[in-house]
Each structure stands twice: as C-alpha cells, then as structure tokens.
N, C-alpha and C positions, 0 to 999 in steps of 0.2 A: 472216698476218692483217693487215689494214688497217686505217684506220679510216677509218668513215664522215662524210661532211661532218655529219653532227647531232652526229657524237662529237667532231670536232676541234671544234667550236662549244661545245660543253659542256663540255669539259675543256680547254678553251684555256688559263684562267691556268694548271693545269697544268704543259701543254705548251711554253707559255711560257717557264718553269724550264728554265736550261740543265741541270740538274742530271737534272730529269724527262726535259722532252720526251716526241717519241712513243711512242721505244720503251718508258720508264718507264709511262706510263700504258698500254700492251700488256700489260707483265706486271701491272699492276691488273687489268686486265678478264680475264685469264687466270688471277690468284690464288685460292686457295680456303680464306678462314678463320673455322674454328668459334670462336662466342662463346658461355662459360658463363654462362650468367642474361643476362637481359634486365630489370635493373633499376635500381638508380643507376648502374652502372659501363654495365652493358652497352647502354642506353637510348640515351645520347649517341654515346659511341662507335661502338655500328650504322647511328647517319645519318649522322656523319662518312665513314664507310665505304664506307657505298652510297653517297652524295653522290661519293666521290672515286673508282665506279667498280668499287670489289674486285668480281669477277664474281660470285663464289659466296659466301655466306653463310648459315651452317648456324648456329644458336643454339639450344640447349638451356633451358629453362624448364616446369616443368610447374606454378608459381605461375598461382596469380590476384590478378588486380590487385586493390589496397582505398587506401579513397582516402586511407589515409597514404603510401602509395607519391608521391601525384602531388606531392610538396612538389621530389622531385629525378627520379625515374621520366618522362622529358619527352616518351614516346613517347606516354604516355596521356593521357586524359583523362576526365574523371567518368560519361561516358558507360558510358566501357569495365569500370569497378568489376564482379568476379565475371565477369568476363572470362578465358581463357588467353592470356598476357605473349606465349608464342612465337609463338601465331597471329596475333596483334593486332599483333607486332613484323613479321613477313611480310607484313601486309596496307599498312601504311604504308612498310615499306624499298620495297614494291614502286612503289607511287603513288611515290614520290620518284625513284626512278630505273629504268625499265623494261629498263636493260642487267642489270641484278643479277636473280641467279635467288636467291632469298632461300628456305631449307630450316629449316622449323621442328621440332623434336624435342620433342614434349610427354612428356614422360619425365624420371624422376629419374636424373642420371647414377650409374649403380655399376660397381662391377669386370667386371660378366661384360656388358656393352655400350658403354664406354667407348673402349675398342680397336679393336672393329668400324666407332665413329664416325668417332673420331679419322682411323684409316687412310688417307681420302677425302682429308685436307686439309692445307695448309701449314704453316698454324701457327693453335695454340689460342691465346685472351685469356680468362685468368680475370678473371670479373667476380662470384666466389662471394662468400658472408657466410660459410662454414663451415667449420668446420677440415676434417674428412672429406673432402668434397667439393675442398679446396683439393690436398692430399695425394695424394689418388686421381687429380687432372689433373697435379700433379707428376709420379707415377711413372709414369703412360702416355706422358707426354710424353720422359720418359727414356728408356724402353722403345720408342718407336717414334722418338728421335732429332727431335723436331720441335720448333722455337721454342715457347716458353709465356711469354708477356707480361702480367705481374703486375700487379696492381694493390690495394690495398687502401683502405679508407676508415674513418675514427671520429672523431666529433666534428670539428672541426677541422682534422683531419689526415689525411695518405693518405702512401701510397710507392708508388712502382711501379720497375719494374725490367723487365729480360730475362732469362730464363733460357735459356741452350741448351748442351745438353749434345752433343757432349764439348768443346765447345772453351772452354765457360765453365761456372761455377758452378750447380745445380738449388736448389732450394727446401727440398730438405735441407738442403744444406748452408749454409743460412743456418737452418733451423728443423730440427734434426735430430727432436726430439719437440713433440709439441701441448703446449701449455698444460693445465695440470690443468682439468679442465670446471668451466665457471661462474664464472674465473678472468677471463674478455674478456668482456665484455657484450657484446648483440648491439648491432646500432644502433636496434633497437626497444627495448633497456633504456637504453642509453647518450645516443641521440639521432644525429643528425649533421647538417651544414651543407649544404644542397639543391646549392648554388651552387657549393661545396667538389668534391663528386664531380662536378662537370663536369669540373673542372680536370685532375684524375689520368684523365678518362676520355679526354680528349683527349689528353695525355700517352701513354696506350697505344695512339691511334688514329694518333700521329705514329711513335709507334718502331714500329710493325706496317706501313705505307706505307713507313718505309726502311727494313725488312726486303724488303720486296717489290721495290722500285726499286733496294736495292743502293746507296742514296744518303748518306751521313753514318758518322756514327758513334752504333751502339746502345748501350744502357743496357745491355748485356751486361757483367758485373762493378762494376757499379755501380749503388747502389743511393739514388734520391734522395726523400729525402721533404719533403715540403709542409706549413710550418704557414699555414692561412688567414688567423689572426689575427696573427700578426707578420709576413703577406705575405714568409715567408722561407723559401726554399731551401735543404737541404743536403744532400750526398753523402757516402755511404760507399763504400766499395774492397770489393766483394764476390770472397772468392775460392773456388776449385775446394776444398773437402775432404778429403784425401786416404783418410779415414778413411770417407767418405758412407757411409751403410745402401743406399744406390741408386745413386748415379754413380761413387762411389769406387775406388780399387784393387782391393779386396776386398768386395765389396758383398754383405750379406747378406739383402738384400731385391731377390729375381730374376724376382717376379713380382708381381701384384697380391694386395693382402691386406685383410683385414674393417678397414676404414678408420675405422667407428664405433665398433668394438671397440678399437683402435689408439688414438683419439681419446678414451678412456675415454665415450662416451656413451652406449652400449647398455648397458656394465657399470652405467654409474651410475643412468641410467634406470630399469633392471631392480633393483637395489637398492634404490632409491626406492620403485617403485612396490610390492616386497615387503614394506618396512619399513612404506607406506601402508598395507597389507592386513591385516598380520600385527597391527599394533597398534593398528589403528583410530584413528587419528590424522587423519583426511582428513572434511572435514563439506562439503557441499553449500552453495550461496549457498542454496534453498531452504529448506534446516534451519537453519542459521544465522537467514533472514528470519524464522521460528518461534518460536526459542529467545528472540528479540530483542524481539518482540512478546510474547511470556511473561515480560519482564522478569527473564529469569534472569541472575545475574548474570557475566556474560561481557566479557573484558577485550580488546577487540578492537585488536592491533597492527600498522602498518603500514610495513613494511621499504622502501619502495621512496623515491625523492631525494624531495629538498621542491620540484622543480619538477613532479614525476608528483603531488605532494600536495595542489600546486595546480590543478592539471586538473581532479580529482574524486577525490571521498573518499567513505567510507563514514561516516555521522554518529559521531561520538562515538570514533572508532579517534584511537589516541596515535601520532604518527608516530616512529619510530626505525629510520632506514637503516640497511641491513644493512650498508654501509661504517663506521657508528659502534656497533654492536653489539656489537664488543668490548671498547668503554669505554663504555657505558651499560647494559646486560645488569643492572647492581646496580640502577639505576634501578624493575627488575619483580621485586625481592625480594618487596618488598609483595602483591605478587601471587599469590605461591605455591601461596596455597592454595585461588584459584581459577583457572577455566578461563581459559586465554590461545588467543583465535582470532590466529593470524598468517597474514596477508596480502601480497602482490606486485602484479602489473598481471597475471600469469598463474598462478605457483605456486611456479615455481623457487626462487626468492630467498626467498620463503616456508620452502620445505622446507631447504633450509642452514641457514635462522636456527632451524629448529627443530632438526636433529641440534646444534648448535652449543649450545641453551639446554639441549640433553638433557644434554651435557657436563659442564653449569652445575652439574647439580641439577635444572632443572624437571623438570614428571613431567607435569602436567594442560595440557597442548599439542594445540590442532588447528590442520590445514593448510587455509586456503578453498580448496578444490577450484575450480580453474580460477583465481583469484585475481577481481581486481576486473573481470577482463573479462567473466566468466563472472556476477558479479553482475550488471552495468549487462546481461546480455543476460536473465538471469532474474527479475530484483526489480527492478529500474531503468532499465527502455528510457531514461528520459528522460537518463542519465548520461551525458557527455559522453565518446566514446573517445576513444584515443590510440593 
C-alpha cells in the first residue's frame, strides 16, 4: 500500500513525525477500532480519529440524542435531538474524512454479540457510563486478547488507562466487583464538566494512535487520573492480579456472564419494582396533581442536591438530599402520621430514601413514579428540564 498525493497532503504533520512517518500513518489507515458509546467520551475521541486517518471505525450506540448531551456530546447538535448517536456519529466521521469507512452498530452491547463484534477489530475504547456494560467489554477484551483503552468521567474528574491482557493488568484487576448499585451517580445525577471529557477523550485518542504506530510508551500499568479544578495530574502503578476472576492464574470467570445481574441491577430493579407493586407505594405525577388540588394533606420531599433544586421544583416540596438523610430523617418525625410523597429527578433516589425511612419507622410513604421528569412531562410542560 502507498499513499496517495491527497493522503501525504493531509496527513503531512503526521508524517512529518520522525516517530510516525509514512509507514505509521499506513498502519492508521490499515487500523480497525471499535468505540463503545458515542457520547462525551466517545464524541471527541471519534474526530480525533477519523481526523488522524484510523481506517475503520465501528461505534456502538443505540441512544438518542437529548439536548443535555450537547453541553460535551460535540458531534451533535440541536438539530440532531431524538436522533440515533451511531448513525449521526457515521454520518459526520464520514464528511470529515472520506479515507475512514465509519461502521455504526445501533444495538445494546450484551454477552451473546459482543464477541461477534469485537472479533473484526484491533482494539476496543470504552467510552460507557455503566458498570455492566464496562465489565462486559472487559472480559471480551480478555477473552479475545485485544487492547481495551479506558476511560472514565464525573464531575471534575476522569482516569484513563490501558488495559491489555496478558502482558499487563484488565479492569478486574483494578475493580474486581461493581460498586453496590446507586452507590456512583450517573453524570445525569451527579453532573459533569463538558470541557473536562474532552481532556480524558483525547487522552484515549493518544494512547490508541501509539498503540497503532508502535510509538511511545502506553498507559499499560498505569493509571492516571485528571482533576480539572486543580489542573492536576496524578499516576498510579497498576498491576497484573494474580488472584483475577478473568486474567489471573486461576480464573474463575471463563466465559461471558449476566453482567446486570453481576452488577446487582436487575436483582435490584426487580426488587424495587416488586416491593413498588406488592405495597403500593408508587403514585402517579397525575394522582399526586389530584390529591394536591384536593388539598389533602400530603408532605411532599425532595431528595435530589440544592443545585437540581434550583433548576425546578415542585411548589411547596422540603428539600432534603438523599446524601444528608441520614442525619436529618428526625427532622420528618413530625410527619408520621401523614402521607410523605418522596421525590428525585427520576425515581431511584426516591426509592432508597424510602426503603431507608421504612427502616426508621415510617410507614405512610409514596414514591413519585417517574420522579420530577415524569411531572414536568405530565403536569408541567412549562418546567424547566435537566
């Protein structure tokens, strides 16, 4: 393979690179790798990419876009709102660089298609939000021996890292088990810095280019994370496990497993939604808008931060985040002996603070089904989302 006078024209700084050169940008245009999500991580990172030439790129996304995405999401824009992320990400890598064959997967990755994907390609970049899904591209990437270039984002902060097995450390062995569920906010409960996940997305757009070129030294065993607000750097020594459930000596996860289950989210789910059922604890923004205009007397609480409080509220709801509800909980004695509606921006956070107040002693507890989103979409268009 050669290259053509429009490609040595267009990848000249490049080529320039004693380090690159021609033959480095050959194996780009020859490379083939899969990106999971196409959203803050995966957004930047796929123009860096296609920009720098990677031949093939395969991105997995079966989201739609909403226009809280476009704050860091920078493939999009408001046009694209209720749009699909991976076709919309294919249709721009393509306009950007007509060398890159650009392969959209509108599909949730799981265990029984993951492997089929994978197979095609060099090396995967996780750009997930989920623990499941993080898990699940771990032990595929184990299992079929390919780079997995990590990356993570919240608030302020990201890490990224290499992972490649066998010569360095997997993602077990830095996270052997998930977090108890509800434990990490998403970045829709928590928030995050638009400007922040560029940073880490470039980060895994560099070490995935000297994977390919064979140029530097990787983030393999080492793990560095980024705070935005003290503009500072630091590294950790990541190492090999001996002990891994997956890469280890004796590995007792040999093949791919129910990840949600794993992850406690289906059991927790399914709990939840049982315990919603069985006790009748769960009311409607509808019934609620009812009961409210009946003046009945209902104690309406809202667990989510004081900056989601300032966004938009429900009239007359006492704010008390579900982070201080272990030392404020006495605060709603007084209340006992009537109905407490508790509230979130969706449900979740809701339904903790109520198994939690059940614990207490309360007894007369409802959950607002769908939380404050699911109001502003049925009682309150005019409510301002988030």
């Amino acid at each position: 393979m050669s290259l053509q006078a429009e490609q040595i024209k267009r990848y000249s700084r490049h080529i320039l690179l004693p380090e690159v050169g021609v033959e480095g940008q050959k194996k780009l245009l020859n490379a083939k790798v899969l990106i999971i999500g196409a959203g803050g991580l995966g957004s930047p990172l796929a123009l860096y990419l296609a920009a720098a030439g990677v031949g093939t790129i395969g991105i997995v996304d079966f989201d739609q876009v909403d226009a809280s995405n476009l704050q860091r999401q920078i493939l999009f824009t408001m046009d694209d709102v209720g749009k699909n992320k991976a076709e919309l990400a294919a249709q721009r890598l393509q306009q950007l660089n007509s060398d890159v064959q650009v392969i959209p997967y509108v599909m949730m990755l799981k265990r029984d298609n993951i492997l089929d994907i994978l197979k095609d390609y060099d090396i995967l970049i996780d750009g997930t939000d989920n623990f499941p899904t993080r898990y699940l591209t771990n032990d595929a990437c184990v299992f079929l021996k390919k780079p997995n270039i990590y990356g993570s984002i919240f608030r302020f902060e990201g890490q990224v890292t290499v992972f490649k097995v066998p010569e360095g450390p997997c993602y077990r062995c830095l996270y052997p088990e998930p977090p108890p569920p509800g434990l990490v906010p998403s970045c829709a409960e928590g928030g995050v810095m638009g400007a922040m996940v560029g940073t880490i997305a470039t980060l895994q757009a560099i070490e995935t280019i000297k994977l390919i070129t064979g140029i530097g030294n990787s983030l393999m065993g080492r793990l560095v994370i980024y705070n935005s607000l003290d503009l500072k750097f630091r590294e950790l020594k990541l190492r090999k496990d001996p002990a891994c459930p997956v890469c280890g000596e004796h590995p007792s996860i040999t093949q791919l497993v129910d990840y949600e289950q794993f992850c406690g989210m289906t059991v927790e789910s399914t709990q939840t939604k049982d315990a919603v059922m069985n006790t009748n604890i769960e009311i409607s923004p509808l019934e609620l808008k009812v009961r409210l205009d009946e003046k009945e007397n209902l104690v309406l609480i809202d667990v989510r931060e004081p900056n989601e409080y300032e966004i938009c509220r429900i009239e007359g709801s006492i704010l008390i985040p579900l982070s201080e509800l272990g030392n404020r909980f006495h605060e709603l004695e007084k209340f006992k002996n009537k109905t407490i509606v508790v509230h979130c921006k969706v449900g979740g956070r809701s339904m903790r603070a109520i198994q939690f107040l059940k614990q207490q002693g309360f007894s007369n507890l409802l959950n607002l089904a769908g939380g404050i989103a699911e109001w502003a979409n049925q009682v309150d268009p005019s409510m301002p989302r988030y």
